[in-house]
N, C-alpha and C positions, 0 to 999 in steps of 0.2 A: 263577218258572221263568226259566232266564238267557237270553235270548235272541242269536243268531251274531251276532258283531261288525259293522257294516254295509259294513266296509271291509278285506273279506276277504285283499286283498295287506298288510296290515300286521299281519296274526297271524302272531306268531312261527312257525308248525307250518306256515304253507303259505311254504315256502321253496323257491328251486330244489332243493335237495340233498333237497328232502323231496318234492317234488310237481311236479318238471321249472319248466318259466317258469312265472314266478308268476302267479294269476292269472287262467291261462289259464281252468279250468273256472266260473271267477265269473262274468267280466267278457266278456262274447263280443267281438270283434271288430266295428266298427260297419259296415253295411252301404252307406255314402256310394259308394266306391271303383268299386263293381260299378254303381251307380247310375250313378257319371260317364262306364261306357264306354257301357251302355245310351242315354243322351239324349246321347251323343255325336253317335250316328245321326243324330238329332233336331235338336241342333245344326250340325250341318254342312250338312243340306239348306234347314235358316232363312236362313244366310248368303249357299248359293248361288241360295236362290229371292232374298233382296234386291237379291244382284249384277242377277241377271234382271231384276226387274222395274225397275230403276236407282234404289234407294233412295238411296243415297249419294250419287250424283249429283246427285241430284233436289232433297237438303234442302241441298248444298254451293249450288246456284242459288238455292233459294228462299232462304237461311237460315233461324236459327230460324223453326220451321212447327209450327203447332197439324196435326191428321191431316187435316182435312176439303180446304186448299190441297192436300195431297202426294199425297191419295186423285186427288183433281180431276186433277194433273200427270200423275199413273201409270196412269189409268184403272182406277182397282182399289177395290175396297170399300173402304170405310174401316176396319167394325168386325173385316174380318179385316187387314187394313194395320195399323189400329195394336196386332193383336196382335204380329204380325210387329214392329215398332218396340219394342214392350214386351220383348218378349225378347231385342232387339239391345240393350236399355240392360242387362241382366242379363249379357251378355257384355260389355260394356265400348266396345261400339262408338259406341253414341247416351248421352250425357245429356239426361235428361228434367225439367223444373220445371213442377209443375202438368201442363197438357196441351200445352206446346211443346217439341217435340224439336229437338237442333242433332249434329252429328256432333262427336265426341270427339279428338283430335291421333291416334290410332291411328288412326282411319277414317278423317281427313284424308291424312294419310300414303300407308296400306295400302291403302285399298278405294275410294277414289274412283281412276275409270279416268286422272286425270289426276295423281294421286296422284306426292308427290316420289319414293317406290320403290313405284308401283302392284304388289299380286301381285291385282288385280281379277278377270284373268283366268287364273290359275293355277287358282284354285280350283275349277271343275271338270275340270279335267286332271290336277292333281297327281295323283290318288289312280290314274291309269289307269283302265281299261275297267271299268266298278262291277259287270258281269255275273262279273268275276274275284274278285271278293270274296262274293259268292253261293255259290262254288263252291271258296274257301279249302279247308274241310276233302275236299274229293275233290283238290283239286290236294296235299295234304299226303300225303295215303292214296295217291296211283300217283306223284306227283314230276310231273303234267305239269299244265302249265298250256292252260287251256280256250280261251282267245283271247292268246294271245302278242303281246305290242305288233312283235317280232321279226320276225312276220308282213308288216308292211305297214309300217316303221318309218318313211316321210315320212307317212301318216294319220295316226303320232301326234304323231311331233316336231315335224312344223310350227306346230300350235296350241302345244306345250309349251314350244319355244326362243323362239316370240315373247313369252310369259307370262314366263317367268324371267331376260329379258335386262336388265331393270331391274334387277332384286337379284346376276345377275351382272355387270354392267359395273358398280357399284356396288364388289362385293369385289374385281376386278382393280383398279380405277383406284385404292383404298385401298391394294392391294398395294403399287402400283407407288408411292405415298410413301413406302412403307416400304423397300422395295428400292432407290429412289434410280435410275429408271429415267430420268427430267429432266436428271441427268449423265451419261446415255451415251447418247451418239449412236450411229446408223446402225445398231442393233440388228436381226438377222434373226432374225425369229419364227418359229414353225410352229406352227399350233393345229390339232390333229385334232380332230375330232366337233367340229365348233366351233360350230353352230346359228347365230347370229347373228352368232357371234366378238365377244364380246364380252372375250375375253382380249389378242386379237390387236389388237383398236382400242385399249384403255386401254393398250398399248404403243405404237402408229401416235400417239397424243394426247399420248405425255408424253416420248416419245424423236424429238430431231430426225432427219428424214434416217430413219428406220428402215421397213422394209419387212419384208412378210409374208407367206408360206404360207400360204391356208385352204383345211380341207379338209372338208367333210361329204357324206351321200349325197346323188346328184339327187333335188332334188324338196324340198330343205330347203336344199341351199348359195345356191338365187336369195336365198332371205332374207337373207343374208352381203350376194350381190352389192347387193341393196337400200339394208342399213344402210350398207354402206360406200360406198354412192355419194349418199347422204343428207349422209355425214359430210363429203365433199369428199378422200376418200382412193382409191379406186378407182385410180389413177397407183401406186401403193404397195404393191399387194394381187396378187397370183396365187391365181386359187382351182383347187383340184382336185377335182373330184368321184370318190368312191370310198368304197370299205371302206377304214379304217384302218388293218387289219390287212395289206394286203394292196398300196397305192398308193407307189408307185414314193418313195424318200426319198433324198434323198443324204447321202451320211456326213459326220461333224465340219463341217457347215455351219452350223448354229443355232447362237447365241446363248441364244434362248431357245424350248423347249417347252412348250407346254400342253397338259395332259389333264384338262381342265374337265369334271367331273362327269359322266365317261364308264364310268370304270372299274365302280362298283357293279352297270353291265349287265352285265358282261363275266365274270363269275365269276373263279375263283383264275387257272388256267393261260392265258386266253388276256389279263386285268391283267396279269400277269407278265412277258407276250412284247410288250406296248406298252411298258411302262415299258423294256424292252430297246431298242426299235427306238429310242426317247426318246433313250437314253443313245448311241447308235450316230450318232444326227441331230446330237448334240450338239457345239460345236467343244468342245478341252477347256478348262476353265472356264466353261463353260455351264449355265444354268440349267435345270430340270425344275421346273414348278408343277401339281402333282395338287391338285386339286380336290375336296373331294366332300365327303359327310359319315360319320363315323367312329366307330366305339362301342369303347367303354370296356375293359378288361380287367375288369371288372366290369360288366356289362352297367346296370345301374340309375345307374349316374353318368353316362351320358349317353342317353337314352331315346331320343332324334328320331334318331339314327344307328342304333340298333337297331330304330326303327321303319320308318326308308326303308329301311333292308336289305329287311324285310317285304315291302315296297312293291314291292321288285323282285322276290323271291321271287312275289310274286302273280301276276305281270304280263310277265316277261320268261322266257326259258330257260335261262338259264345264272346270271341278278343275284340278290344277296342282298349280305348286310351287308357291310363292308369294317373290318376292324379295327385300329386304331393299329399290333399289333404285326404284322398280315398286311403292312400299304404295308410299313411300316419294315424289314421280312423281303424286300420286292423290290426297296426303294429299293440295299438293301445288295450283294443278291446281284448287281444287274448294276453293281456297282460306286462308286455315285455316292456321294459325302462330304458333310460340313457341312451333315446334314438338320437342319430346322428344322420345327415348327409354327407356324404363325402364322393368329390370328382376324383379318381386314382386318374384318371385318362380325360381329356379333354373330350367330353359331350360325352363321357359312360359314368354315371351319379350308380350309387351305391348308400344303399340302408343298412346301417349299424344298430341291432338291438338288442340288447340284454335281458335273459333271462333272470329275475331278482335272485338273490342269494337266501334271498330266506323269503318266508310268505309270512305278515303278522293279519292275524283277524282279530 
């Protein structure tokens, strides 16, 4: 008696033209995918309980460390420690030999707090208020979101701009090699929403003689005043506290703009009217640097732009995704030339555009 071939997409009869994708009814689909968002959960709260309890920290001091030292250091059980440690070697954070753990150049890097681009304490801010992700699908079903960061915006952004000021002062001060900011002097900046401004110092740092506008709301611009008087720049700096939308700007005076990763809050029409006042602040041949991150005219070729969209749609009132061809649609309409993209940092994209030098009608 003949028995089905075992390798059912190679019969001649089960063809697309015969049977749609090939396949398909054999061979199901494996169920990995759905798995990885499930212990997603699961993974994200192991990270942030090790940031908490200072694992990273703790084995950067000790060095390699069997569990029973790091248990001793952290005050914490061992045999749940070194679960926790067990499943940071399976993310890629800890290498394990035998029973000594050491931290891996990612965790040296990223998750020790003293880390060359610490995100230590990103990690539980990034995602916003977690009660907003409970309540995803009712915020999709009415459009409103249940705790608006919008509400109280220095409760959030203060812990947020001081978490991300590393990997942003990091993509400007890269920019600015790229852009040849070292040969122009006396550059006048203006960073709106600028948290810590770390757009505005990587140009105070690499351009002689240059001076800057900063402006965030009260209650998040002392942190500015902070970093910059850390930095030995405070002589260089005006800061003004306010809405961006809204704080008094004078015309063709900038050199250069930035709108560092503000826009994705801001929804379509009131992005539109910054990138305008941008272009208006500008002298002509001035620069505009948006910031932020982007998704794809295919959505699955760049995932993390289509996911912080998300991230604001959860969490803000007006933010969701921002897309290459939506900037490039505002960059145009108020004018500005010679857009560019450019990665200063691996996954932080940056908009280059130019105010024209002359206007012909």
């Amino acid at each position: 008696m003949p028995t089905d071939s075992p390798f059912p997409e190679m019969k001649k009869s089960h063809t697309m033209a015969h049977t749609g994708r090939p396949w398909r009814d054999y061979k199901p689909p494996p169920s990995g995918p759905v798995w990885a968002i499930i212990q997603g959960v699961s993974s994200y709260w192991v990270l942030s309980a090790a940031i908490e309890l200072g694992v990273f920290d703790a084995i950067e001091s000790l060095g390699p460390t069997t569990i029973g030292p790091l248990a001793d250091q952290l005050s914490a059980s061992a045999p749940h420690l070194q679960h926790v440690c067990d499943t940071l070697v399976t993310f890629g954070f800890l290498d394990q030999i035998a029973d000594v753990y050491e931290l891996t150049e990612t965790a040296e890097r990223y998750l020790c707090t003293n880390g060359a681009a610490s995100m230590a304490a990103l990690v539980r801010v990034a995602p916003g208020p977690l009660a907003n992700w409970e309540r995803l699908a009712e915020t999709v079903r009415t459009g409103r979101v249940a705790e608006p960061i919008d509400d109280d915006p220095a409760a959030f952004y203060r812990p947020l701009v001081q978490a991300t000021f590393p990997t942003q002062f990091r993509a400007a001060s890269r920019l600015g090699l790229r852009l040849g900011w070292a040969r122009q002097p006396e550059l006048r900046v203006l960073d709106l929403g600028a948290g810590r401004a770390p757009w505005a110092l990587a140009v105070l740092e690499q351009s002689a003689n240059s001076t800057a506008v900063v402006n965030d709301w009260p209650g998040v611009i002392e942190l500015a005043m902070h970093t910059v008087a850390d930095r030995g720049l405070s002589d260089r700096v005006e800061f003004r506290a306010g809405d961006f939308h809204s704080i008094a700007l004078e015309p063709a005076t900038y050199d250069v703009v930035a709108l560092g990763h503000i826009c994705r809050t801001e929804g379509d029409e009131r992005s539109r009217s910054l990138v305008a006042r941008a272009f208006n602040a500008l002298k002509p041949g001035g620069q505009l640097l948006l910031a932020d991150y982007f998704a794809g005219h295919e959505r699955k070729h760049n995932p993390f732009g289509v996911q912080m969209g998300l991230t604001m749609l959860a969490n803000t009132l007006r933010g969701g995704m921002l897309t290459n061809e939506q900037v490039c649609g505002w960059l145009r309409e108020s004018g500005f030339q010679a857009i560019r993209l450019i990665e200063p940092i691996g996954f932080n994209y940056v908009y280059v555009a130019s105010r024209p030098e002359r206007t012909f009608e």
